[in-house]
C-alpha positions as CSV (number, residue, x, y, z in Angstrom):
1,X,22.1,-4.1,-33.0
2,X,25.1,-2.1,-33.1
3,X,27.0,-0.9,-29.7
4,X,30.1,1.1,-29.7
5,X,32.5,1.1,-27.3
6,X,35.4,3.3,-26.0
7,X,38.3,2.0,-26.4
8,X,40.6,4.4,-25.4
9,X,38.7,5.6,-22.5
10,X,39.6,5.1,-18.7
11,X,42.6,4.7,-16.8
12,X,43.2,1.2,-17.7
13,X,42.8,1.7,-21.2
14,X,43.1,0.3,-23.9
15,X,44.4,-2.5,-22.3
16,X,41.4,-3.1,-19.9
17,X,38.5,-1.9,-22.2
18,X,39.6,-4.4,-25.0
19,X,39.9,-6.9,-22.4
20,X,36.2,-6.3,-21.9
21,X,35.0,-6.2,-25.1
22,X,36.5,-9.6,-25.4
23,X,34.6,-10.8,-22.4
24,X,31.3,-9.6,-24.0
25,X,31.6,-11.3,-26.9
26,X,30.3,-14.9,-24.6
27,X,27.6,-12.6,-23.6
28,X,25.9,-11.2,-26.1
29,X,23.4,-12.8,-29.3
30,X,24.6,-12.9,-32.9
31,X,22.6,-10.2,-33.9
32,X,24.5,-7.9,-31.6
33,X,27.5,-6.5,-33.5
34,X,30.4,-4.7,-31.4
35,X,32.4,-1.6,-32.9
36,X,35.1,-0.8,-30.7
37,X,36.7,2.9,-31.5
38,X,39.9,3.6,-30.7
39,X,43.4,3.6,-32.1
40,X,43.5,0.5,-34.3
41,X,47.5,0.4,-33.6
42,X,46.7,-0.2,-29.9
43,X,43.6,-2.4,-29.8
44,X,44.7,-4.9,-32.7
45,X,48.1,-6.2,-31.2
46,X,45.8,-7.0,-28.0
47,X,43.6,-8.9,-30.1
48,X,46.3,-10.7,-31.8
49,X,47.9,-11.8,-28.4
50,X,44.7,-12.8,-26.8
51,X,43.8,-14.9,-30.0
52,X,41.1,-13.1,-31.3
53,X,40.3,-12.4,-35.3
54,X,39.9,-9.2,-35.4
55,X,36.9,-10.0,-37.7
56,X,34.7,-10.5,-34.7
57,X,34.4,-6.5,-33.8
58,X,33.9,-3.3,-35.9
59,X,36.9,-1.0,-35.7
60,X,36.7,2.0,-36.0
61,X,39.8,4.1,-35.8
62,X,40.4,7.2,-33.7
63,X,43.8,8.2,-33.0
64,X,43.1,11.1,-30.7
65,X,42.0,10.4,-27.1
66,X,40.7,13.2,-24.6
67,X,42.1,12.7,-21.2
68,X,40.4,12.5,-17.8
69,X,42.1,16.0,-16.5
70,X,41.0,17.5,-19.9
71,X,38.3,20.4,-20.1
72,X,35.4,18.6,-21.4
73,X,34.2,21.5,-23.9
74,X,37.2,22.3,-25.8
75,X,38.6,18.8,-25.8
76,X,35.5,17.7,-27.4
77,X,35.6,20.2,-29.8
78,X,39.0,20.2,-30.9
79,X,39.7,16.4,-30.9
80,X,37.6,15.5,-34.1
81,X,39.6,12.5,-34.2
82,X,39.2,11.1,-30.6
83,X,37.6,7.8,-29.8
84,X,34.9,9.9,-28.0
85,X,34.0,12.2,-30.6
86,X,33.9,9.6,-33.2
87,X,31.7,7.7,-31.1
88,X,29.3,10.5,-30.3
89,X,29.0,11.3,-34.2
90,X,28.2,7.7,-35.1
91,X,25.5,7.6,-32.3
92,X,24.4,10.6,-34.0
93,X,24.1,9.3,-37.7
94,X,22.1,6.2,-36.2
95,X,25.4,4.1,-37.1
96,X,25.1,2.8,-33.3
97,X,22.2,2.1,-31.2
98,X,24.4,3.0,-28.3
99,X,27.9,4.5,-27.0
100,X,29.6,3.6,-23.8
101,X,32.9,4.7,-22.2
102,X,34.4,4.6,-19.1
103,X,36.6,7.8,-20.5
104,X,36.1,11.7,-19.3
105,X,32.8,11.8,-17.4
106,X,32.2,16.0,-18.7
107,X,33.5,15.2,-22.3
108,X,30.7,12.6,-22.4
109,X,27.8,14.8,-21.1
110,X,29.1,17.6,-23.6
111,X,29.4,14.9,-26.0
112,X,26.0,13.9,-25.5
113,X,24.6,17.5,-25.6
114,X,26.1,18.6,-28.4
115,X,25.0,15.5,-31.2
116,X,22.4,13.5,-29.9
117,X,20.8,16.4,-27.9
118,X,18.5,16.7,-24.6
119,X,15.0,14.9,-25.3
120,X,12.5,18.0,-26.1
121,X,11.0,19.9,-22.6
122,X,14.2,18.3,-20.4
123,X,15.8,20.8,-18.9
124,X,19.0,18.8,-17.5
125,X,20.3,15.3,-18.2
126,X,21.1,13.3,-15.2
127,X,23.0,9.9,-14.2
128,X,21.8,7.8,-11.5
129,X,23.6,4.9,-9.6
130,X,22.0,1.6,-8.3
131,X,21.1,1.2,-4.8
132,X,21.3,-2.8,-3.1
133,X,18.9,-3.0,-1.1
134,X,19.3,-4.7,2.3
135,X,16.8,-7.3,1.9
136,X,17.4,-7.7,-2.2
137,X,16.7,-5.3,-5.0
138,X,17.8,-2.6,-6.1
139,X,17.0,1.2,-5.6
140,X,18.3,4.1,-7.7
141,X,19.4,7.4,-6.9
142,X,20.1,10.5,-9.4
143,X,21.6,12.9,-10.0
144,X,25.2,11.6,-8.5
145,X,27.6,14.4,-10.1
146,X,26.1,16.3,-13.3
147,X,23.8,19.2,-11.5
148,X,25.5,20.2,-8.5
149,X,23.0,23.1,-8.2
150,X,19.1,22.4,-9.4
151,X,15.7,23.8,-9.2
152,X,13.0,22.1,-8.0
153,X,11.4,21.3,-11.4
154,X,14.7,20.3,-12.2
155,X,14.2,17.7,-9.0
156,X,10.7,17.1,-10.5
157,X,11.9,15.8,-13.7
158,X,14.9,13.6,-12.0
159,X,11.9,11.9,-9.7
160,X,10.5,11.5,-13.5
161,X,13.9,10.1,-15.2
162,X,14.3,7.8,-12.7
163,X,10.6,6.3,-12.2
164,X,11.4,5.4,-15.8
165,X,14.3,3.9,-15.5
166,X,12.9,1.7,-12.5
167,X,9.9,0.7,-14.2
168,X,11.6,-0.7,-17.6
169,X,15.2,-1.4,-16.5
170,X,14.6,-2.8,-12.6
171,X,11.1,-3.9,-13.5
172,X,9.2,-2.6,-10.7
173,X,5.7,-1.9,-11.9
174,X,4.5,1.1,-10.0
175,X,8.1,2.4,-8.4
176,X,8.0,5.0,-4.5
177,X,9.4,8.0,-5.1
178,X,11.4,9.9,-2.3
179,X,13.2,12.7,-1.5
180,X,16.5,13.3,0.3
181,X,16.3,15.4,3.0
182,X,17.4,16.0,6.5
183,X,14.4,14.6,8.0
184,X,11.4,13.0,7.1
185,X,8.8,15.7,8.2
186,X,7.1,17.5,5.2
187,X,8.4,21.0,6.4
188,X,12.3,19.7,7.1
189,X,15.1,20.7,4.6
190,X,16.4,23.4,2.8
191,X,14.6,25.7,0.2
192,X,15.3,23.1,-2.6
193,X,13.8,20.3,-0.9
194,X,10.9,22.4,0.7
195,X,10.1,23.5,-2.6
196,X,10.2,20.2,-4.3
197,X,8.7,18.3,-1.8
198,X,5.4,20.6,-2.6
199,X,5.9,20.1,-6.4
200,X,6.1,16.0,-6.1
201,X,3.8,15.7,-3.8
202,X,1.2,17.9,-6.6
203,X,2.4,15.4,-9.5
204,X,-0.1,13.1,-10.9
205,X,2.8,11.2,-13.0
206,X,5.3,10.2,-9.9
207,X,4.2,7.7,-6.6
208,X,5.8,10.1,-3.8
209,X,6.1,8.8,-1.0
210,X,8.1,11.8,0.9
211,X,11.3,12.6,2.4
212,X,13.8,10.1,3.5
213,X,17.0,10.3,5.4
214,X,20.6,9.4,4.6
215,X,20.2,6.4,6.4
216,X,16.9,5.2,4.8
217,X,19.4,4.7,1.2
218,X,19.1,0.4,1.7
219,X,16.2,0.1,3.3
220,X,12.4,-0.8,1.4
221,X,11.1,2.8,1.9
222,X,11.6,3.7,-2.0
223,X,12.7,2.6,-5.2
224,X,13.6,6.1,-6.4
225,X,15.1,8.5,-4.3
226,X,15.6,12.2,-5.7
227,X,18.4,15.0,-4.8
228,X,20.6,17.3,-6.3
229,X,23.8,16.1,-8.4
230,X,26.6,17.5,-5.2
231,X,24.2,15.5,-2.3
232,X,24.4,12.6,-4.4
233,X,27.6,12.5,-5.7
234,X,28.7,12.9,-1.7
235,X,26.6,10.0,-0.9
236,X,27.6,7.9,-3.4
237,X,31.4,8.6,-2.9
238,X,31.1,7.5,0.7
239,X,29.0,4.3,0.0
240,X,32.2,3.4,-2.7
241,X,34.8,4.4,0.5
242,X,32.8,2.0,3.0
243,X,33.0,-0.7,0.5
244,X,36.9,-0.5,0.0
245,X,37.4,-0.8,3.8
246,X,35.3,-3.5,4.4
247,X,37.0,-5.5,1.6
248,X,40.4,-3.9,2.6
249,X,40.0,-5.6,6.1
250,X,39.3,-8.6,4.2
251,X,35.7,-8.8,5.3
252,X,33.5,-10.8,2.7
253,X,29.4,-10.4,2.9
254,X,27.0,-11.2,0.6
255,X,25.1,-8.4,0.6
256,X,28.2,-5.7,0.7
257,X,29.6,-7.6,-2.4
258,X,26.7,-6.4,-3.9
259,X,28.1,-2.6,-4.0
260,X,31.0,-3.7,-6.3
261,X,30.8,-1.4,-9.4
262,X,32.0,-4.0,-11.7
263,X,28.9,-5.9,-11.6
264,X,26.9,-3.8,-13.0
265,X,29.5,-1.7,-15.3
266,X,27.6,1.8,-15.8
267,X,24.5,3.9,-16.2
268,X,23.1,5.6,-18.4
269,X,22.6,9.4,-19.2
270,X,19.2,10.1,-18.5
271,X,17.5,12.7,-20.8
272,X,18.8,12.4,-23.7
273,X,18.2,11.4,-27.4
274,X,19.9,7.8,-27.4
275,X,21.3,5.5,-25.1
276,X,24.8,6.8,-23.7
277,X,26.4,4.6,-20.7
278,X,28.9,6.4,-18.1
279,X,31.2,3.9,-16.4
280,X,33.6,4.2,-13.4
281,X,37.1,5.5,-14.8
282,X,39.3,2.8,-13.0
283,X,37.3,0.1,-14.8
284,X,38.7,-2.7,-15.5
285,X,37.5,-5.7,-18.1
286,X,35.3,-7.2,-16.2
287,X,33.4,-3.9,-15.4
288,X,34.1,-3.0,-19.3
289,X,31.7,-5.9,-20.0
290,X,29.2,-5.3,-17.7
291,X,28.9,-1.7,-19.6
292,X,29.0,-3.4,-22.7
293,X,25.8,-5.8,-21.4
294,X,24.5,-2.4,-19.5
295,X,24.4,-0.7,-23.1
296,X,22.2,-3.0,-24.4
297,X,19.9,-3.4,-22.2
298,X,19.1,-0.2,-22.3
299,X,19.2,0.4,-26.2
300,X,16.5,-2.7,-26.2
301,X,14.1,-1.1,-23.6
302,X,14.2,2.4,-26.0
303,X,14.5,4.3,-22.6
304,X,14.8,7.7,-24.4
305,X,11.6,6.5,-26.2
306,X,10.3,5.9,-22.7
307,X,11.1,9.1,-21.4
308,X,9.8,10.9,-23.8
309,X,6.5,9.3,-24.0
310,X,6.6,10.6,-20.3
311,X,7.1,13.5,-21.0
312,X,4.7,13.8,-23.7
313,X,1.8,14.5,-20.6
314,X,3.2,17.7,-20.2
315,X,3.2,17.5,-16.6
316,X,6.7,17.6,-15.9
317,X,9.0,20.6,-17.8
318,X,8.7,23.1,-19.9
């Protein structure tokens, strides 16, 4: 197995994502082979002062790097040379089994679109972020920050993305389904969620178990819980602020450790043709090597495989 990382992704890079890369190596079999793309100028003196042959990893070089503040069409495009667009062209001529960065969130989505392509009858790629549960576990919620506006088949197909990802990445044999809403009656909510409460509740494919609230997100009522890509990304920006004032006020819990990013490293983009993992731009090594571990667990469960067996019903899409 082959898993490419970007090196010259993030704000902390390349510093930071080599860092990482490093760390993975004590994590990860033999078999597994590490191509880290970047600018070989940068990544090979950090090699040389943390004492590392350079022998262990793959490097590719990539001189070009596309910024965070960067439009994420027309960087990708005219960058040919950028850690991201080599990456995304490798993934495409089967060269990696997967391609993680914690680099420009939109250049990766166009990145993804463009070469390894949506999986045939989805309609819109998503990215979902982990949920601790309050009594242990984790729950999932997508879209957090791709679809800002949706359709409720789009909804349908998230509720479908992310029943896959529970079942072969969380383990849960038969995951609840849920919508976000404003209340947990059938008839509460706004077009969107009146709409695709009908349409779930209908499927054959997803356990729906209704709406839920904002403040049902870490409690056992679902494992999967549906909106569209602006409620999410809201909730899951104020879940991240919570967390940096409780450890700001220097309070240590358990369970509120539990919602640092940097155990768990990234997630993947749902929907599409390969396995692609989206980490948090300020990621540092440790969360570098979490994606790195992230990657392959994903490229070993053939998720877009999964997905597309789902799909293959013809229940959900188009």
């Amino acid at each position: 197995m082959r898993l490419g990382v970007d090196i010259m992704g993030g704000d902390f890079a390349p510093e930071q994502t080599t860092l990482g890369a490093i760390q993975a190596l004590d994590e990860i079999p033999e078999t597994v082979r590490l191509v880290l793309i970047g600018d070989s100028k940068a990544i090979l003196p950090i090699l040389d002062r943390e004492n590392i042959s350079p022998d262990r990893f793959d490097i590719v070089h990539a001189p070009e790097v596309i910024g965070m503040s960067e439009h994420p069409t027309k960087a990708f495009q005219q960058k040919t040379r950028s850690s991201l667009a080599v990456g995304f062209q490798l993934l495409k001529e089967e060269q990696l089994d997967a391609f993680s960065s914690a680099g420009n969130t939109g250049a990766m989505l166009v990145g993804s679109m463009l070469t390894v392509k949506a999986i045939p009858g989805i309609l819109r790629p998503a990215i979902a972020s982990l949920l601790p549960k309050e009594k242990g576990g984790w729950g999932l919620i997508l879209d957090v920050g791709v679809n800002s506006d949706c359709k409720p088949e789009v909804l349908l197909q998230f509720a479908l993305l992310g029943s896959v990802y529970a079942r072969h990445i969380l383990h849960l044999e038969n995951p609840r389904v849920a919508l976000m809403s404003i209340g947990e009656e059938e008839e509460k909510g706004n077009l969107l969620v009146k709409e695709t409460h009908q349409m779930l509740k209908e499927s054959k494919e997803i356990r729906f178990t209704g709406n839920v609230e904002g403040r049902d997100l870490f409690n056992d009522k679902a494992d999967v819980i549906v909106c569209d890509g602006f409620t999410g990304n809201v909730i899951l920006k104020e879940a991240e602020s919570f967390y940096y004032l409780i450890r700001k006020r220097g309070i240590r819990d358990p369970y509120f450790d539990r919602f640092d990013y940097e155990d768990y490293g990234g997630t993947p983009i749902l929907g599409v043709n390969s396995t692609v993992i989206i980490a948090h731009g300020i990621s540092r090594a440790k969360a570098i090597k979490n994606m790195i571990l992230q990657s392959r667990e994903v490229a070993e469960a053939q998720l877009s495989k999964k997905i597309m067996q789902a799909l293959s019903s013809e229940i959900v899409g188009s």
